[in-house]
N, C-alpha and C positions, 0 to 999 in steps of 0.2 A: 632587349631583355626587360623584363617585366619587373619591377622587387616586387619581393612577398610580403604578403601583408601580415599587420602588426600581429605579434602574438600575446599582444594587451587583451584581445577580444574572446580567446581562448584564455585565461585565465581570470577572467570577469565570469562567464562561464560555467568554469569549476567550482566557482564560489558560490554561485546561485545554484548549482545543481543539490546538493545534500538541503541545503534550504528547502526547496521542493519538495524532496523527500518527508523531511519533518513536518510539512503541513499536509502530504497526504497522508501519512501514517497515521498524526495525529485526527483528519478526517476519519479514515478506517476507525482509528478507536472510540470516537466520541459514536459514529454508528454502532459499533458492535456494542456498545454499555448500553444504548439507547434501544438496541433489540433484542437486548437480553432482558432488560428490565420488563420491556412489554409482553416477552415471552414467558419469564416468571408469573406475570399478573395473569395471563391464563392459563396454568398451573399445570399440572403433572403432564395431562393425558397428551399433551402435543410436544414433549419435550425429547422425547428420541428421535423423532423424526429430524426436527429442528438441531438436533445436537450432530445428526448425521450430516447435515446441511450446511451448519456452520464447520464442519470440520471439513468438509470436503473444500470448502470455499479457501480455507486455511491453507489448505495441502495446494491448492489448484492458486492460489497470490503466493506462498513460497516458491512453488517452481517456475511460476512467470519470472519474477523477482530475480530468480537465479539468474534462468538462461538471458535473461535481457543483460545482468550482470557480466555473464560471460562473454557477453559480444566483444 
């Protein structure tokens, strides 16, 4: 019989995983300030489109987000 191995490596892990998170989230928002700013500087007429685009983008990383969550 085999022993199982350590459950040190699993809880190293756990601890790096939310870390991950915080610097991709924090990636996501330094883009989104950075593509809003640019999208303000060319001003009204392309701003529905763009607001349709970012919202959709929103709705479509909430529900990735979820279901990964739920696995």
């Amino acid at each position: 019989m085999a022993t199982p191995p350590a459950l040190a490596t699993d809880a190293v892990l756990s601890l790096i995983a939310p870390l991950w998170q915080w610097v991709i989230g924090l990636l996501v928002l330094v883009t989104v300030v950075l593509s809003a700013r640019k999208l303000l500087m060319r001003g009204p007429s392309r701003m529905g489109g763009a607001l349709l685009m970012v919202g959709g983008a929103v709705v479509a990383l909430t529900a990735i987000t979820y279901l990964i969550e739920s696995l």
